[in-house]
C-alpha positions in Angstrom: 27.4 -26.9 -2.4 24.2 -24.9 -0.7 22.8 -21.8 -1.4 21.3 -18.4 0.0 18.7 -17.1 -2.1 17.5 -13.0 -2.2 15.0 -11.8 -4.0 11.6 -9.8 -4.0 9.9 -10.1 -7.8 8.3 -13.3 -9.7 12.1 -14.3 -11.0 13.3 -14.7 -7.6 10.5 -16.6 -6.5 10.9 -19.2 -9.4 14.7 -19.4 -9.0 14.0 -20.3 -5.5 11.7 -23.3 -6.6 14.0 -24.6 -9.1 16.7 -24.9 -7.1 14.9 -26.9 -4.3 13.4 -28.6 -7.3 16.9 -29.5 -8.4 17.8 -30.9 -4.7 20.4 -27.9 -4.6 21.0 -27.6 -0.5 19.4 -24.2 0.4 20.7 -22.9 3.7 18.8 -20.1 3.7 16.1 -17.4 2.1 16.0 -13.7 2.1 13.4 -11.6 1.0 12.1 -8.1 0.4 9.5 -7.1 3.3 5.8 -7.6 2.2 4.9 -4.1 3.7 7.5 -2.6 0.2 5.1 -4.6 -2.1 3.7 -1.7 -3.4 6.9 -0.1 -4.5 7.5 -2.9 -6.5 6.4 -4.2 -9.5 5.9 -8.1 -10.0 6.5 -8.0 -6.3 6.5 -11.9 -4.8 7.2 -12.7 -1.4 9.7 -15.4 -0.8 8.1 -15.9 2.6 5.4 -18.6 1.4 8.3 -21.0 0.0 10.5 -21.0 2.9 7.9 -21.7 5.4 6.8 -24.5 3.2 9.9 -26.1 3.1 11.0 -25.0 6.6 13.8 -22.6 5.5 15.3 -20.1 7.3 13.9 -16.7 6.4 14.8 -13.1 7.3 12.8 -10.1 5.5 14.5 -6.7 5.0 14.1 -3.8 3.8 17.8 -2.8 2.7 19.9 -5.3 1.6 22.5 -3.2 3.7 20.7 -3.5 7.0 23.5 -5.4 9.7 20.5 -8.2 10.3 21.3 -9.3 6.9 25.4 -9.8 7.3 24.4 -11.4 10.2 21.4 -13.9 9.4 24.0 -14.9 6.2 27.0 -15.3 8.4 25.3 -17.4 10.9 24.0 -19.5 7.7 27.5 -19.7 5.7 26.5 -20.4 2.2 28.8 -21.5 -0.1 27.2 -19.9 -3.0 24.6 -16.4 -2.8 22.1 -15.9 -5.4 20.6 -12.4 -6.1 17.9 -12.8 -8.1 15.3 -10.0 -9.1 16.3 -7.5 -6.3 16.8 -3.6 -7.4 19.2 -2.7 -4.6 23.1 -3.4 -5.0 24.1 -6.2 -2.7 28.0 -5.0 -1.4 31.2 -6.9 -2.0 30.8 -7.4 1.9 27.8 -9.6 1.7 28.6 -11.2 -1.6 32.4 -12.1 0.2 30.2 -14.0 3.0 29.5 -16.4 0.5 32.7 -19.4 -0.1 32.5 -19.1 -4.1 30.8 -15.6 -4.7 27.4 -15.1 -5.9 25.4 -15.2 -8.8 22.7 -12.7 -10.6 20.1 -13.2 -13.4 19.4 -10.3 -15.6 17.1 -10.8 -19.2 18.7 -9.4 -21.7 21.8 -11.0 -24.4 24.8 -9.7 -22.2 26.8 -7.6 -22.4 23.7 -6.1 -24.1 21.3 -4.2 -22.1 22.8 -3.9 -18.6 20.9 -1.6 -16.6 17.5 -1.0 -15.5 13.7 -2.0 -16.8 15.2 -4.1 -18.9 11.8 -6.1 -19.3 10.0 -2.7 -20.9 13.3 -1.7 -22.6 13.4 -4.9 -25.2 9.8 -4.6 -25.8 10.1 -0.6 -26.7 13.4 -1.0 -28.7 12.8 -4.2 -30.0 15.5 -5.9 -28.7 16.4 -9.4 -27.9 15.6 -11.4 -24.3 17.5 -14.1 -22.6 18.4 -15.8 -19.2 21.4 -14.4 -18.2 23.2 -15.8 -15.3 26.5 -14.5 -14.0 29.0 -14.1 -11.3 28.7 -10.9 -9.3 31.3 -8.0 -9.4 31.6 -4.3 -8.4 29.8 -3.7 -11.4 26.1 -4.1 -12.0 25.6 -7.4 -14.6 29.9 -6.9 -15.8 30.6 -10.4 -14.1 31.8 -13.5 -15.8 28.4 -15.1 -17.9 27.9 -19.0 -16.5 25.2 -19.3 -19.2 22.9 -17.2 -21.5 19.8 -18.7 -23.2 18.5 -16.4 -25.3 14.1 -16.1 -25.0 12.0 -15.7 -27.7 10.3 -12.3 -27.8 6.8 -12.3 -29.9 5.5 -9.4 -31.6 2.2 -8.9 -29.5 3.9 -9.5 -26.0 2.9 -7.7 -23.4 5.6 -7.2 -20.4 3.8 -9.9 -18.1 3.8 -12.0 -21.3 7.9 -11.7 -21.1 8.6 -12.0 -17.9 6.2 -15.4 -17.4 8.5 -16.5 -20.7 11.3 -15.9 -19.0 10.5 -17.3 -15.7 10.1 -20.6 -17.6 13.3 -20.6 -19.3 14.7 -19.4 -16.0 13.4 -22.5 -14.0 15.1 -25.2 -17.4 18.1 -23.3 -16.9 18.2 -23.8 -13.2 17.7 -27.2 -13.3 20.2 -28.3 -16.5 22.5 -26.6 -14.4 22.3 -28.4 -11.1 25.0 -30.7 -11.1 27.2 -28.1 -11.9 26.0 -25.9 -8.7 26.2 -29.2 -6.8 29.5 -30.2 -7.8 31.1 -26.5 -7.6 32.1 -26.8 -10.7 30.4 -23.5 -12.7 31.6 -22.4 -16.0 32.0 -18.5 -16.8 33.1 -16.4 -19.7 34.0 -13.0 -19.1 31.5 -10.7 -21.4 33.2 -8.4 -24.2 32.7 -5.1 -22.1 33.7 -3.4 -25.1 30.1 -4.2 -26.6 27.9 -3.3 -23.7 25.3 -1.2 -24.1 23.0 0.3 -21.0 19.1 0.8 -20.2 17.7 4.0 -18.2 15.7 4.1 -14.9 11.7 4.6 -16.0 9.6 5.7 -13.6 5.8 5.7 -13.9 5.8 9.1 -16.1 7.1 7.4 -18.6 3.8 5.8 -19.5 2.1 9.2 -20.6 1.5 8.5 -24.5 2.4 10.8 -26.7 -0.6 10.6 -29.5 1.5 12.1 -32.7 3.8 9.1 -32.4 2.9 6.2 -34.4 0.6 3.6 -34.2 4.1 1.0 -33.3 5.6 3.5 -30.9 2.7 3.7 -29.2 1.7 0.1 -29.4 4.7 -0.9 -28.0 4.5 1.5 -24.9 1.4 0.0 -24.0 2.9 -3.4 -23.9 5.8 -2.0 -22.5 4.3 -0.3 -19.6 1.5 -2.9 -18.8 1.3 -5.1 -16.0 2.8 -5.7 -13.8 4.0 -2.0 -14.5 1.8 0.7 -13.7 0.6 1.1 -17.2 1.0 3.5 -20.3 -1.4 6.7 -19.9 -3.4 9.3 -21.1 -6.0 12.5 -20.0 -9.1 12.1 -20.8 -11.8 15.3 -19.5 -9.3 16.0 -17.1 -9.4 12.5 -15.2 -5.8 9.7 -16.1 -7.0 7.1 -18.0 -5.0 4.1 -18.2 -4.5 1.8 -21.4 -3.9 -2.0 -20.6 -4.2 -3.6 -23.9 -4.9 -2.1 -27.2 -4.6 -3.1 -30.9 -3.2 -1.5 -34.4 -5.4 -0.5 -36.7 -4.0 -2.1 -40.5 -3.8 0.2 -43.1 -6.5 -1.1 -45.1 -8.6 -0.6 -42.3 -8.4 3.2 -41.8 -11.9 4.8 -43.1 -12.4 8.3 -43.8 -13.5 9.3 -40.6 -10.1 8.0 -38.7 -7.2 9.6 -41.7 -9.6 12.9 -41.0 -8.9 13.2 -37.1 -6.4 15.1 -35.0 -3.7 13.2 -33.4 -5.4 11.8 -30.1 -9.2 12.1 -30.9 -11.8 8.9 -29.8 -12.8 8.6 -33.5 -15.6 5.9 -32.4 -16.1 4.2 -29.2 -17.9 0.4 -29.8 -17.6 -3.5 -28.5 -14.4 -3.8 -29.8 -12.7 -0.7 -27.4 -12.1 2.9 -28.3 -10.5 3.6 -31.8 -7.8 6.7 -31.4 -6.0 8.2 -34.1 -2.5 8.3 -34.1 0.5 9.8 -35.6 0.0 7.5 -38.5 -3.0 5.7 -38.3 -5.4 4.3 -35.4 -5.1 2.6 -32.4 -8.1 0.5 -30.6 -8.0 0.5 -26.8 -9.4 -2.7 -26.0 -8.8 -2.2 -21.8 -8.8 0.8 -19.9 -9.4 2.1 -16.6 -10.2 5.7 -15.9 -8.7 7.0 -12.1 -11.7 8.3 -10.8 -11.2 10.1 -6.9 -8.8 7.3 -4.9 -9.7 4.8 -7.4 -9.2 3.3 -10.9 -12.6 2.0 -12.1 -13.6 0.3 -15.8 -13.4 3.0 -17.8 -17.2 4.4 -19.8 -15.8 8.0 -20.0 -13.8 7.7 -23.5 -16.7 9.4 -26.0 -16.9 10.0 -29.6 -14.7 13.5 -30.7 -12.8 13.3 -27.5 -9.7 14.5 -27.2 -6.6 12.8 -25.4 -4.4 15.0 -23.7 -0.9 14.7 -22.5 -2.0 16.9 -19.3 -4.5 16.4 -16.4 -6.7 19.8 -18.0 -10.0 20.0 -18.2 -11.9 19.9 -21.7 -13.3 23.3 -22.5 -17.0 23.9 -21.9 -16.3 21.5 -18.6 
């Protein structure tokens, strides 16, 4: 059995590998257009692989786009894998292929269909997995072929996750091979009694709200970090951006932090900037303040500060 392979983010790209890995035939590769790379996060291009290999490839912008029907017609795959691509491939394109197609999504299906789901399972706590299943009508609602769940650590950042992921993603691939190659895939409908659904997030969703606490907050920054565009703040007017950050243990509050309004730069030292929160502290241990066109290291963060939820001035500015 071969394979056509679509995809534009780091999933795609090591779905692709595994399968020539595995000695699965693939007939042919489509990707999204390098010039869209900075619409989308953990954006790989597919490009590099295919030439390598001497694949056919076609780069698009919409999946929908009549060069695509026709590049996959003229290519006939028995089997179409959309991996790691935000647009809904139709029933049109997906029909092209003999047996169907298959997508990946990384959460415990029928748990956790929808979108982000990365930064969703880091902010809720939820669990991760490689989920692999055949396409239907309805986003991730197709029959499972196989779900291995990932392990989801308590300091993980999002890039942390995904590279996980991406591993298991690769075993998976390859375990499964003979079944690809022999047509021969198992699948168990999901329970769509159980499902439950993520939300769209859009960069806003990064600006921290200081009167949460020190977990909420802690997890928005892993949530949002690379390679998302980053959880947020205001500092003298100017966004700075909060990469990595650490809580602050109880025992470790002093006088000076449980005195401090929600959102103040109680000290500023080697080890980052130390915020108060809702309950406690915070130390921002990488930032970057958006200075003009540019994001540079940030110096700006001082002592009595005061983080803002909105690009304002601080008085006496």
């Amino acid at each position: 059995m071969n394979v056509a392979v679509i995809g534009s983010v780091s999933s795609s790209y090591r779905c692709l590998e595994s399968l020539i890995r595995s000695g699965i035939e693939v007939t042919c590769v489509l990707g999204l257009d390098e010039s869209l790379a900075d619409g989308v996060s953990d954006y790989h291009s597919l490009r590099p692989v295919a030439e390598a290999t001497g694949l056919p490839f076609l780069s698009f912008a919409r999946i929908g786009e009549p060069a695509v029907e026709r590049f996959l017609n003229a290519h006939t795959p028995d089997l179409l894998w959309v991996v790691g691509l935000s647009q809904l491939v139709s029933d049109r394109l997906v029909g092209i292929a003999r047996h169907g197609g298959i997508g990946f999504h990384p959460t415990m299906l029928p748990h956790g269909r929808g979108r982000a789901p990365v930064a969703w399972t880091i902010l809720r706590n939820e669990r991760a997995a490689v989920s692999l299943f055949f396409l239907t009508d309805e986003p991730d609602a197709g029959d499972l072929i196989v779900q291995r769940e990932v392990p989801v650590l308590p300091d993980d950042y999002s890039e942390d996750l995904i590279r996980r992921t991406n591993e298991v993603l690769s075993e998976v691939i390859i375990q499964l091979a003979p079944s690809i190659q022999a047509g021969n895939l198992p699948r168990t409908p999901q329970d769509h009694a159980k499902a439950t659904f993520y939300p769209r997030r859009t960069p806003a969703d990064g600006l921290i709200d200081w009167t949460l606490s020190t977990d909420a907050i802690y997890r928005l920054v892993r949530a949002a970090g690379r390679p998302y565009p980053g959880a947020f703040t205001y500092a003298a007017g100017r966004k700075l951006t909060v990469w990595r950050a650490r809580p602050v243990r109880d025992e470790e509050l002093s006088p000076d932090v449980t005195a401090a309004t929600c959102g103040v730069v109680v000290r500023v030292d080697e080890r980052g900037v130390l915020t108060r929160t809702g309950d406690g502290a915070l130390w921002l241990t990488e930032t970057a303040i958006e200075e003009g066109d540019e994001a540079v290291d940030a110096g700006v963060p001082v002592t009595g500060m005061q983080f803002s939820e909105l690009p304002h001035k601080e008085p006496n500015e």
